[in-house]
N, C-alpha and C positions, 0 to 999 in steps of 0.2 A: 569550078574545081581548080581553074588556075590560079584563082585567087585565096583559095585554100590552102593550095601548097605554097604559094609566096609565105602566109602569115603562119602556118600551124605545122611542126613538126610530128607531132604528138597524133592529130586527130585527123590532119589528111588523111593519112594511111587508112583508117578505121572506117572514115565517112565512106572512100571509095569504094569499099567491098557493101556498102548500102545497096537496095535498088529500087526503083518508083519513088512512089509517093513519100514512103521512110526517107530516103537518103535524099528526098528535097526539102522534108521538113529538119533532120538534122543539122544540113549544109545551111539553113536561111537562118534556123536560132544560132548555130555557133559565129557565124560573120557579124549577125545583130549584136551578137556578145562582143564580139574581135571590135566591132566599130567601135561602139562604147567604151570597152577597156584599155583603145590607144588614145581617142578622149584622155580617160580617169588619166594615164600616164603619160600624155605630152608633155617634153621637156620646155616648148616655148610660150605655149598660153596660160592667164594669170589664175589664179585659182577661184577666183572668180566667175572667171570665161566658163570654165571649165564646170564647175557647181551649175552654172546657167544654161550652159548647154542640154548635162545628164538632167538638170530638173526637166528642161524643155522634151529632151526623147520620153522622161516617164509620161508626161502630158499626151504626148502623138501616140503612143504606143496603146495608153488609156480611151484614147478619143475613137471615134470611128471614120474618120479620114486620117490612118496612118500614113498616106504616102502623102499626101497633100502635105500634112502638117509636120512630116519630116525634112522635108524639100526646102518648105518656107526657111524652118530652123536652121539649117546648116549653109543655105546657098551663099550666106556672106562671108563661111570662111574656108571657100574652095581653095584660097593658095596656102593653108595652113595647114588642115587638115589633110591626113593620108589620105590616100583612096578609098581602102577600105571602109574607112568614116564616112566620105562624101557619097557612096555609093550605097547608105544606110535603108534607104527606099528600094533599092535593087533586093537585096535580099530578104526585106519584107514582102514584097511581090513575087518573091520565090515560094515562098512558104503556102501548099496546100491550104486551101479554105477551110477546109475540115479539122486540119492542124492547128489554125493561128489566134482559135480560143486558147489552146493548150499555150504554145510558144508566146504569143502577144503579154499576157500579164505578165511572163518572167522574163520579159525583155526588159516593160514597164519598172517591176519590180527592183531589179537589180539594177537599173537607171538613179532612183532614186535614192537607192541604198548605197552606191558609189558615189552620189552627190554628197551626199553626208559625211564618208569615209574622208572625201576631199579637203569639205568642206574644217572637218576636224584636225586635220594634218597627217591623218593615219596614225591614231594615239594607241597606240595596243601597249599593255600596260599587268596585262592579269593571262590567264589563260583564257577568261570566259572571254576576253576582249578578241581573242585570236580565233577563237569558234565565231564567237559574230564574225567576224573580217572572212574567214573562211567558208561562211554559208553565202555569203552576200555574193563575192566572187566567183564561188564556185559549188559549194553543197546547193547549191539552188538547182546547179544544172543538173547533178546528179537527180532529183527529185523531178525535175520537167522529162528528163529522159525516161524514166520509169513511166510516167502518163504517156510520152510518146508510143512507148513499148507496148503497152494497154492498148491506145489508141491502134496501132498498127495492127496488130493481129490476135490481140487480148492476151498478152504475153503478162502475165503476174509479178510483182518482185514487192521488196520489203522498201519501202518508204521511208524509215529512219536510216538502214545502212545504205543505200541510195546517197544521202548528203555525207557518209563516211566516206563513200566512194568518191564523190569530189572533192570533199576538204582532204582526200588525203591524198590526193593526185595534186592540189595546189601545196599541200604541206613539200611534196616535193620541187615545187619550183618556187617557194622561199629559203629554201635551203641551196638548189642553184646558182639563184640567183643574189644572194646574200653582199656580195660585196657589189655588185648591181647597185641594188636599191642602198645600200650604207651612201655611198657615195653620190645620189639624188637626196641624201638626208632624209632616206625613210628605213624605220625598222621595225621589222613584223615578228621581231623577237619579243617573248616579255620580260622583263624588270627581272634581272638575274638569270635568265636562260642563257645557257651555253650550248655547244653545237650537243650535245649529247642529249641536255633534253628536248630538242627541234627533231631529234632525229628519233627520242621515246613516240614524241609525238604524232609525229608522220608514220612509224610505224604502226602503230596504236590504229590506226585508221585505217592503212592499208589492209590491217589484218581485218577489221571489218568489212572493209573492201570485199577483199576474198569472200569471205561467207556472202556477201552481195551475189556477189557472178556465181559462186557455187550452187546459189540455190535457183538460177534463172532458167529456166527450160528451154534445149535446145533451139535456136533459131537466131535470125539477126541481132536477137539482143546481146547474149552472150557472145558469137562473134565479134560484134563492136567493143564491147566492155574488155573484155580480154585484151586487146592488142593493148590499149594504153596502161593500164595495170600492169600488165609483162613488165614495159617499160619505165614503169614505175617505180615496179623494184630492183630494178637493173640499175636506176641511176641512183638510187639509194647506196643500194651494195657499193658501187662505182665512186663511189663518194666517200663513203663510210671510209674508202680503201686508200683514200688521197688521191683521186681521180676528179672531172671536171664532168665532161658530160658524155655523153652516148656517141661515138660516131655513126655516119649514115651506114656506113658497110653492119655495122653493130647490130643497128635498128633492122635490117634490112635481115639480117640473119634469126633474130627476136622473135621478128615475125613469123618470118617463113618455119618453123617450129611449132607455131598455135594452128592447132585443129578444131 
């Protein structure tokens, strides 16, 4: 959990109101993500490295000695990588047995599909190129979280608005973070978009979002889902408004409001 709240502003809060077996499988897929996506984004290894790395976690995650074969992969670059990264076996070891058919493939999954994105230069170019880049990242989670939600206590939810629910929580941290990534010379805008339609975008999703959680039946699912959608569109609005980002008193108020 402490290593939760170091890396995640956003999903800390939500994981900790988890409890058992849910909030261990939660906590071990989102770090497995966290590890892989300061990989995809380190500013000092070659993109290369970087492609060889994510191919090699889809391989371990795919194999049946995940801890073994993660261990091997990354021990040569304990003084490069974060912690979070190096500790990539740790949070696989976390994750429920019963969990980590569900979690392991789209750990896999989304390894290989940020090798590519890497490997490309992050070419987004069209819209359609921004929904793949969006699924890859994050409408994935949205969809593993749904089988979580099954798995735990046969909680039902809808499958396509599931990846609305995550491309549209990422659509909001490409618009955040915009002048971020501009200056790493990457941009997840397409070919004539301006902030206006990043932010059609992003809401376009969100609003699907909503029917997401609207239709989830009381319990830990809708709990969790809620808190980062609040905040979702808080930093939208906040934005829209010539604002930057949420402060922690902000978030903290946000919350305590969701029943």
């Amino acid at each position: 959990m402490e290593m939760l709240k170091n890396t995640s502003r956003t999903f800390y809060i939500p994981i900790s109101k988890l409890d058992g077996a849910l909030k261990e499988a939660v906590a071990s897929a989102y770090l497995c993500m966290r590890a892989i996506d300061e990989i995809e984004d380190h500013e000092e290894i070659t993109t290369q490295l970087k492609a060889e790395l994510l191919s090699g976690i889809n391989e371990a995650f795919e194999s049946t000695q995940v801890i073994d074969a993660t261990q091997k992969l990354l021990a040569p670059y304990r003084e490069v990588l974060p912690a979070v990264s190096m500790q990539l076996d740790e949070w696989a070891t976390l994750c429920p047995p019963t969990a980590a058919p569900i979690v392991f493939p789209y750990i896999a999954k989304m390894s290989a599909q940020m090798a590519d994105w890497v490997q490309n230069g992050w070419s987004i170019h069209t819209e359609e190129d921004l929904d793949l880049y969006t699924y890859s990242v994050a409408g994935m989670v949205g969809e593993m979280l749904s089988e979580l939600w099954m798995w735990n206590d046969g909680t039902k939810s809808d499958r396509e608005k599931s990846v609305a629910f995550g491309r549209g929580l990422q659509a909001v941290n490409i618009i955040r973070n915009r002048e971020e990534d501009l200056k790493r010379g990457v941009d997840f805008f397409p070919d004539g978009w301006e902030f206006k339609d990043m932010l059609q975008y992003t809401r376009r999703n969100l609003a699907i979002a909503d029917s997401y959680v609207d239709d989830l039946n009381k319990g830990p699912a809708l709990k969790f889902c809620k808190i980062p959608l609040a905040l979702a569109h808080a930093t939208v609005n906040l934005i829209s408004a010539g604002g930057s980002k949420l402060t922690r008193e902000t978030v903290l108020k946000i919350v305590s409001l969701i029943k």
